[in-house]
C-alpha positions as CSV (number, residue, x, y, z in Angstrom):
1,X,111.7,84.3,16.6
2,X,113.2,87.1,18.7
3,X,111.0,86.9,21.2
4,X,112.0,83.1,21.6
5,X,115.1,83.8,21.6
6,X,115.2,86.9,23.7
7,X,116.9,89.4,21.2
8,X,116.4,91.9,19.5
9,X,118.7,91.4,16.8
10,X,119.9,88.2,14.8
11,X,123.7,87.6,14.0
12,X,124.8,87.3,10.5
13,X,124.7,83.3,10.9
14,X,121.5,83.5,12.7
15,X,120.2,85.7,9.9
16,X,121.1,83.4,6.9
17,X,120.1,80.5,9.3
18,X,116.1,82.1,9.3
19,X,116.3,83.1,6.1
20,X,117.3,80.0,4.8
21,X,114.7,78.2,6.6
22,X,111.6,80.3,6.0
23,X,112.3,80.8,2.2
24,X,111.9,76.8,1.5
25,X,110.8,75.1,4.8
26,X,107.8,77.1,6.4
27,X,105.0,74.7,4.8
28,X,106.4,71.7,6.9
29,X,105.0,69.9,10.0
30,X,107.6,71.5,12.5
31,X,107.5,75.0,14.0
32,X,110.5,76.8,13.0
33,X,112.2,76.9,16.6
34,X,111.9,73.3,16.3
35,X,113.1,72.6,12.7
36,X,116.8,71.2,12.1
37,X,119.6,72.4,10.5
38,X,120.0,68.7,9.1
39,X,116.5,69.3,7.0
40,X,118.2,72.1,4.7
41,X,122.1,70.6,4.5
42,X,123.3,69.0,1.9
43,X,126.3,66.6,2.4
44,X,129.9,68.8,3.1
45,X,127.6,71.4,3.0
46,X,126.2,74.0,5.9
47,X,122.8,74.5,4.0
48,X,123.4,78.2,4.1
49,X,125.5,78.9,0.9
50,X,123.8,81.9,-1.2
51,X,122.4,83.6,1.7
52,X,125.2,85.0,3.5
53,X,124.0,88.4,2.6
54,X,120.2,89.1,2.8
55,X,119.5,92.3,3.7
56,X,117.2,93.4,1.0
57,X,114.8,90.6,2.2
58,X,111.8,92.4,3.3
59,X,113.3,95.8,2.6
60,X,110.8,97.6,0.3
61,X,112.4,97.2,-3.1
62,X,112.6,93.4,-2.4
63,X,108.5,93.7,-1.2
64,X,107.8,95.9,-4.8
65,X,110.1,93.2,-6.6
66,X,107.9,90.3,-5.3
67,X,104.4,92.0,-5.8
68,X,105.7,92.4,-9.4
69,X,106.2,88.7,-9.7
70,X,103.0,87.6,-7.8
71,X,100.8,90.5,-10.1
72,X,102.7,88.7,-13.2
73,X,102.0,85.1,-11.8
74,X,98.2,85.7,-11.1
75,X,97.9,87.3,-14.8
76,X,99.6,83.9,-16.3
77,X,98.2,81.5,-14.0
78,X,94.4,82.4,-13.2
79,X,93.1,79.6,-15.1
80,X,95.7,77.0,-15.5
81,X,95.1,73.9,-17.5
82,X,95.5,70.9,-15.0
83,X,97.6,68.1,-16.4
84,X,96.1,64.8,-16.0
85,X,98.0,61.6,-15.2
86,X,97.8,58.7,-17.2
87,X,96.9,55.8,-14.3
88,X,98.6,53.2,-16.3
89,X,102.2,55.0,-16.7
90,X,101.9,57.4,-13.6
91,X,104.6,60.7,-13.9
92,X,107.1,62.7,-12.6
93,X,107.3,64.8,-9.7
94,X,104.7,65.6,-7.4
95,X,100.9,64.8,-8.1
96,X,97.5,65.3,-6.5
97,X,95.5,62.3,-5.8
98,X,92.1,63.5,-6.3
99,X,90.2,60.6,-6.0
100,X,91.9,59.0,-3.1
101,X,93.7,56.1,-2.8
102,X,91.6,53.2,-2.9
103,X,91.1,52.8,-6.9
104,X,95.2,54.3,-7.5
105,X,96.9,51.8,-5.1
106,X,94.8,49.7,-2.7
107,X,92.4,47.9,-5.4
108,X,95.8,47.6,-7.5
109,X,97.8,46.1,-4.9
110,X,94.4,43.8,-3.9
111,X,94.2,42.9,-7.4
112,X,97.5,41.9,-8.1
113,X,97.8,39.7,-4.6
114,X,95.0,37.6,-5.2
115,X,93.7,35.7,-2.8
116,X,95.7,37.6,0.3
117,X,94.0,37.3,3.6
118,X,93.5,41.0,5.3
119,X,92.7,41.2,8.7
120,X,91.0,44.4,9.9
121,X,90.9,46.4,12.9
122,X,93.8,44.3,14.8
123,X,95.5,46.8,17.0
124,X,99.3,45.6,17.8
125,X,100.3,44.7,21.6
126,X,103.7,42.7,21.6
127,X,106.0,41.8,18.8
128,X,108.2,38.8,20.7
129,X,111.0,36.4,19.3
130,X,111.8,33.1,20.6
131,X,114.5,31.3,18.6
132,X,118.0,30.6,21.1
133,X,119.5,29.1,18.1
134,X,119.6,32.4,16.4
135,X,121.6,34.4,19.0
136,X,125.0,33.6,17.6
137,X,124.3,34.8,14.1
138,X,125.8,38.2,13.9
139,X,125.3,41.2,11.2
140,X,128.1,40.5,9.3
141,X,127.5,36.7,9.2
142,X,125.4,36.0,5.5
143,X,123.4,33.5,7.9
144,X,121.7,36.6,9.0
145,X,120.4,37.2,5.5
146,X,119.8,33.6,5.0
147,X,118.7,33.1,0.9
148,X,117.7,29.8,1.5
149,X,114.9,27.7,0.5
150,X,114.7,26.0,4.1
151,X,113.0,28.5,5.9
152,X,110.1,27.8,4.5
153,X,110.2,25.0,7.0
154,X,111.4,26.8,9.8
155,X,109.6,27.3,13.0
156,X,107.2,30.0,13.2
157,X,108.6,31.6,16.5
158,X,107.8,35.2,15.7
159,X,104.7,35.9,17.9
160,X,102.5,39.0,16.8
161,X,100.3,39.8,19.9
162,X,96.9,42.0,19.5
163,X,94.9,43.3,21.9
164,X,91.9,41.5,21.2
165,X,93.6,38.7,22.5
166,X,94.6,37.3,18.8
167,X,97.9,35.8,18.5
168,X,99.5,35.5,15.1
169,X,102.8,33.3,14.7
170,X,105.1,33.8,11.8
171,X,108.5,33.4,10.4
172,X,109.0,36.8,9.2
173,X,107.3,40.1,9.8
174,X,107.2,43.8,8.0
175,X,106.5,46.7,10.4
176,X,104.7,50.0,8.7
177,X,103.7,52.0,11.7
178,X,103.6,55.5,11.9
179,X,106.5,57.0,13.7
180,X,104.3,58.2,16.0
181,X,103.3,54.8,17.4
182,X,106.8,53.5,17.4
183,X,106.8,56.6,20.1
184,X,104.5,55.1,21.6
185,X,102.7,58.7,22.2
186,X,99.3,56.6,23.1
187,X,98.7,53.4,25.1
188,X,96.1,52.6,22.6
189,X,98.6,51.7,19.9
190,X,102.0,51.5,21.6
191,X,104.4,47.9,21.1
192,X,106.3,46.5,23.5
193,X,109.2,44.0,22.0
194,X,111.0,41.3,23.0
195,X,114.1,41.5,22.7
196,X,113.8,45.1,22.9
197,X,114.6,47.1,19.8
198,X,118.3,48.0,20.1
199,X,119.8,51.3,21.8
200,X,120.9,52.6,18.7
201,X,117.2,52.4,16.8
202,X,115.4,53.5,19.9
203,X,117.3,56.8,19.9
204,X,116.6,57.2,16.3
205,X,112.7,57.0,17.2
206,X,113.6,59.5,19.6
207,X,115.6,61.7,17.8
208,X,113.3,62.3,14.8
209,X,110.1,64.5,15.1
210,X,106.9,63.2,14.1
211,X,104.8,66.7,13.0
212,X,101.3,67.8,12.3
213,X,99.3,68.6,9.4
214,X,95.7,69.1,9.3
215,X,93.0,69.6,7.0
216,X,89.9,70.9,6.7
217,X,87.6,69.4,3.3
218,X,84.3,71.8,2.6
219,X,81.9,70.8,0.0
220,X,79.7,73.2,-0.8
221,X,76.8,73.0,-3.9
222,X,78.1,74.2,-7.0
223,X,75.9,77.5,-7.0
224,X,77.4,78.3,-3.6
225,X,81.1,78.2,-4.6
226,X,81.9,81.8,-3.8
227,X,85.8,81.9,-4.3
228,X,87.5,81.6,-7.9
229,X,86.2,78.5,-9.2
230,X,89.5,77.5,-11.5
231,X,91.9,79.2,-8.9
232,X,94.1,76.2,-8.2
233,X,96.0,77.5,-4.6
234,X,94.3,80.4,-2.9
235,X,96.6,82.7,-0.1
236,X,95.6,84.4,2.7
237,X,97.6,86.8,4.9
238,X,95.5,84.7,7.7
239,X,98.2,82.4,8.5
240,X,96.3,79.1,9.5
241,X,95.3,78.4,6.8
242,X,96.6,77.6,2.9
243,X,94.1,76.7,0.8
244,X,94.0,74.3,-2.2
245,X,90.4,74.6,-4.2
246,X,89.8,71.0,-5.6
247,X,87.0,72.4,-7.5
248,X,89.8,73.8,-10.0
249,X,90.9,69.8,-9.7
250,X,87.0,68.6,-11.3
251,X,85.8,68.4,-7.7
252,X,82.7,70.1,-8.1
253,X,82.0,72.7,-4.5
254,X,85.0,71.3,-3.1
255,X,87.3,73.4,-0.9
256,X,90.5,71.9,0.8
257,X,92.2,73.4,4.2
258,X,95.7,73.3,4.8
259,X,96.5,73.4,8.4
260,X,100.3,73.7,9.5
261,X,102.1,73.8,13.1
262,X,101.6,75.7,15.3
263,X,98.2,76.9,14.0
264,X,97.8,72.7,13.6
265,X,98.2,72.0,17.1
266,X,95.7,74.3,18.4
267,X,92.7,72.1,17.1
268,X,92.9,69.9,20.5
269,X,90.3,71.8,22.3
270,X,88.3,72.5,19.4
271,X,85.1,71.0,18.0
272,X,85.0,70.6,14.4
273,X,81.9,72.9,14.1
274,X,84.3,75.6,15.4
275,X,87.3,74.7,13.4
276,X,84.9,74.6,10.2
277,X,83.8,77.7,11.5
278,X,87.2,79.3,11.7
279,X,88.1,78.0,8.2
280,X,84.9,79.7,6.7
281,X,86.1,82.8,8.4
282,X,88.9,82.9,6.5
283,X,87.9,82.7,3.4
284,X,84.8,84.6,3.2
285,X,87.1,87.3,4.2
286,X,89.1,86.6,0.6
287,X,86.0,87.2,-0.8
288,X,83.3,88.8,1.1
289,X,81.5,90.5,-2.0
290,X,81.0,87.0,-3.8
291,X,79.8,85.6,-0.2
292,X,77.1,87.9,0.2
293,X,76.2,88.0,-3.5
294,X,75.3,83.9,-2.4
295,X,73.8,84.5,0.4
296,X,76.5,83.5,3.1
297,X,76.3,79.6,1.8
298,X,77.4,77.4,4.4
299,X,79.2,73.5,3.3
300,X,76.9,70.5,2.7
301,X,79.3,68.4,4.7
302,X,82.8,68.6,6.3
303,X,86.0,66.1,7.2
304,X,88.2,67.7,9.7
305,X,91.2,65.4,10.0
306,X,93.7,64.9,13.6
307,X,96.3,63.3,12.7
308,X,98.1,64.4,16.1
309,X,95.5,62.6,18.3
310,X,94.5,59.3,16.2
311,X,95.9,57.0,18.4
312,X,97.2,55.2,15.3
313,X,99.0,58.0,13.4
314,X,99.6,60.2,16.1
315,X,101.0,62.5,13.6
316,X,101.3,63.1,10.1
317,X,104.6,62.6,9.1
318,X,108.1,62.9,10.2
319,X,110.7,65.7,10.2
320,X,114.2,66.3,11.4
321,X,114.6,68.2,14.7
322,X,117.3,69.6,16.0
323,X,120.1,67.1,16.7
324,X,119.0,64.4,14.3
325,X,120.4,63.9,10.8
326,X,119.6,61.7,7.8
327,X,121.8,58.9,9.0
328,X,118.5,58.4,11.5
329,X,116.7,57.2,8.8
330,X,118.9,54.8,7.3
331,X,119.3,53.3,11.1
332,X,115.4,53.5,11.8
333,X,114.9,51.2,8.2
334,X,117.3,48.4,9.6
335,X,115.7,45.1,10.6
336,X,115.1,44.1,14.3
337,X,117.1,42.7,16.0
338,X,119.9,43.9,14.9
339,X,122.3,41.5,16.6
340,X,121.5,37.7,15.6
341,X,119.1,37.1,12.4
342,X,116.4,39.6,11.2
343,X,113.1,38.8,11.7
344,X,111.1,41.8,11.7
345,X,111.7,44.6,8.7
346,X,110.7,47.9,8.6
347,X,108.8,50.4,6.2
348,X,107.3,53.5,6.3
349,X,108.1,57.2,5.2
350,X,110.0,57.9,8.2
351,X,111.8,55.0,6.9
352,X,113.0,55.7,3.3
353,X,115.5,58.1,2.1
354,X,114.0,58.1,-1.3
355,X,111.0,59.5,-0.3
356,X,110.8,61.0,2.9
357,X,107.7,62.5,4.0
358,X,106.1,61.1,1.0
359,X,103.6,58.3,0.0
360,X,106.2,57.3,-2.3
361,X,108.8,56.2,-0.4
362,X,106.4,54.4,2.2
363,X,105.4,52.7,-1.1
364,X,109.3,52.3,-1.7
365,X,110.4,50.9,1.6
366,X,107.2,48.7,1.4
367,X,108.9,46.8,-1.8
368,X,112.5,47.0,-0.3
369,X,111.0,45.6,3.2
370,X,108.9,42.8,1.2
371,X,112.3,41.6,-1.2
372,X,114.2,41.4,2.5
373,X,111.9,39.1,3.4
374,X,112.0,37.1,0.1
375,X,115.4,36.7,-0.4
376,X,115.5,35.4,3.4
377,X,113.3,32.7,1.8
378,X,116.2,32.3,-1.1
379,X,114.3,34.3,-3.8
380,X,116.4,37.0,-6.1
381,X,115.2,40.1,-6.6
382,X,114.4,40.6,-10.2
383,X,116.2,42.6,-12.1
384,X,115.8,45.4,-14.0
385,X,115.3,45.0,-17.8
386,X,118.2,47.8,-18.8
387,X,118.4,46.4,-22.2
388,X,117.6,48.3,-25.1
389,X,114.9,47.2,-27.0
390,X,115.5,46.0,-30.5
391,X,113.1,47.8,-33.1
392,X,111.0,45.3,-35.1
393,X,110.6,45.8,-38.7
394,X,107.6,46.9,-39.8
395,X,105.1,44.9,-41.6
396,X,105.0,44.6,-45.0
């Protein structure tokens, strides 16, 4: 950092400003230098209360004071019992998906929906809208939410254009690209609209960072697993990568990568033999005795994700850079257009403020995208059942 900024020395802002960021915000998909304030603050708040003196950080009674507490973690945590989630009533906080999403939420949703068609590899050209008698209906006119029954019987002049040549005409539509291709950071994936989306949402796409993070998935044969086999999080002073050991997680051989900016960026040039080979490097230097002892096993198979160059993604997930703020994402979730009646709604992480950055709240702005579009069709959203329920006498 003070060789970016061309100091030697960090003022006593700048220092509660670093130390602020790199005690809770390192594991994200920004680099520091490109990581904003806005990420850390709270509202009337500067983000930087409780660190306006931090000297002893690093100092070598804090270093002696957080060896003590690592040494004491390692002791009570070596083999931690992993709590399973019941499927059926889900829990709180954050949980590991071990076995993918397919059986937890597509086959649910597929399941619940019926008969839905599902068209596959349509790749997005042109999202147009021809409907004059819409352009005097303004935001604050309830025309613009509609609620009524008649639409059903409206003209379909929302025109969804793929490349493939495929044209699909609609009333209504719900928009869950990545932030990246809303960037449009590849001419493989990027939309064109019509109208264009307004000034005020473009400079929210803009204005918010869409970041990278990689991973790296080794399975090796059971024999071969040379590292702590019920370990759950495994630390190296190597700093690209973080890894999480999914054999701890009933994942038999199975080592996961953790890949973060800048170290994340760097794959671009990079087979994924040598990447694969980097990430071995790493942690047969954690354990070195316990490789040899195997023989220097090498993994059965290997995924190496790029989530910065899938033309599709381009990116992982979004973040706040300098300059943008949390009022972004509110303004990025707003239908288009945003002037006359809504026709296209929008979901997506970078799109929720429940759950930014997280599966949930694309899951979240999904359901609040797909109610917009209901009640436009005159349907109330249900509501909630806050009642309490009345005890029933037990059987005699």
């Amino acid at each position: 950092v003070h060789k970016r900024m061309h100091t030697t020395s960090f003022s006593p802002l700048e220092t509660a400003i670093h130390y602020k960021i790199t005690s809770r915000q390192w594991g994200y998909v920004s680099e520091l230098e490109d990581t904003g304030l806005a990420l850390i603050a709270g509202d009337g708040k500067t983000g930087l209360e409780g660190y306006e003196d931090q000297d002893h950080i690093g100092s070598e009674h804090h270093v002696r004071q957080v060896a003590a507490l690592m040494e004491r973690q390692i002791r009570e945590h070596d083999s931690p019992k992993v709590h399973k989630c019941d499927p059926k009533v889900g829990g709180g906080g954050d949980r590991l998906v071990v076995d993918g999403y397919h059986p937890f939420i597509i086959d649910h949703l597929l399941t619940d929906c019926g008969g839905l068609r599902i068209d596959l590899n349509k790749s997005v050209e042109k999202v147009s809208i021809e409907d004059p008698a819409a352009a005097d209906i303004q935001l604050d006119d309830k025309r613009y939410w509609n609620a009524s029954k008649q639409n059903l019987e409206r003209p379909k002049t929302l025109q969804i254009s793929c490349r493939d040549g495929s044209v699909y005409n609609c009333q209504y539509a719900i928009c869950t690209v990545s932030l990246g291709v809303l960037k449009s950071r590849s001419k493989h994936s990027a939309i064109s609209w019509e109208p264009k989306l307004s000034s005020m949402k473009q400079e929210c796409i803009d204005s918010l960072g869409m970041g990278t993070h990689n991973k790296v998935v080794m399975r090796f044969k059971a024999e071969d697993v040379f590292w702590p086999p019920a370990t759950p999080q495994l630390l190296s002073p190597d700093p690209r990568f973080h890894f999480l050991n999914l054999n701890a997680y009933g994942k038999s051989g199975l080592m996961l990568c953790h890949a973060w900016p800048p170290h994340a960026d760097q794959w671009r040039a990079k087979s994924d033999e040598k990447v694969v080979g980097e990430a071995i490097g790493v942690l047969r230097g954690m354990f070195a005795a316990e490789y040899r002892r195997k023989k220097c096993p090498k993994p059965v198979e290997s995924v190496v994700t790029r989530w910065d160059t899938d033309p599709f993604s381009m990116g992982s997930y979004s973040y706040l850079k300098p300059g943008s703020s949390w009022n972004h994402l509110q303004i990025l979730s707003l239908p288009h257009p945003q002037v006359g009646e809504a026709r296209v709604f929008f979901a997506g992480e970078a799109a929720s403020m429940k759950g930014w950055q997280c599966v949930d709240g694309a899951f979240e702005s999904g359901i609040r995208a797909a109610m917009a579009v209901a009640q436009c069709y005159g349907m109330k959203e249900p509501e909630e059942d806050t009642k309490p329920k009345e005890k029933k006498a037990p059987a005699k």
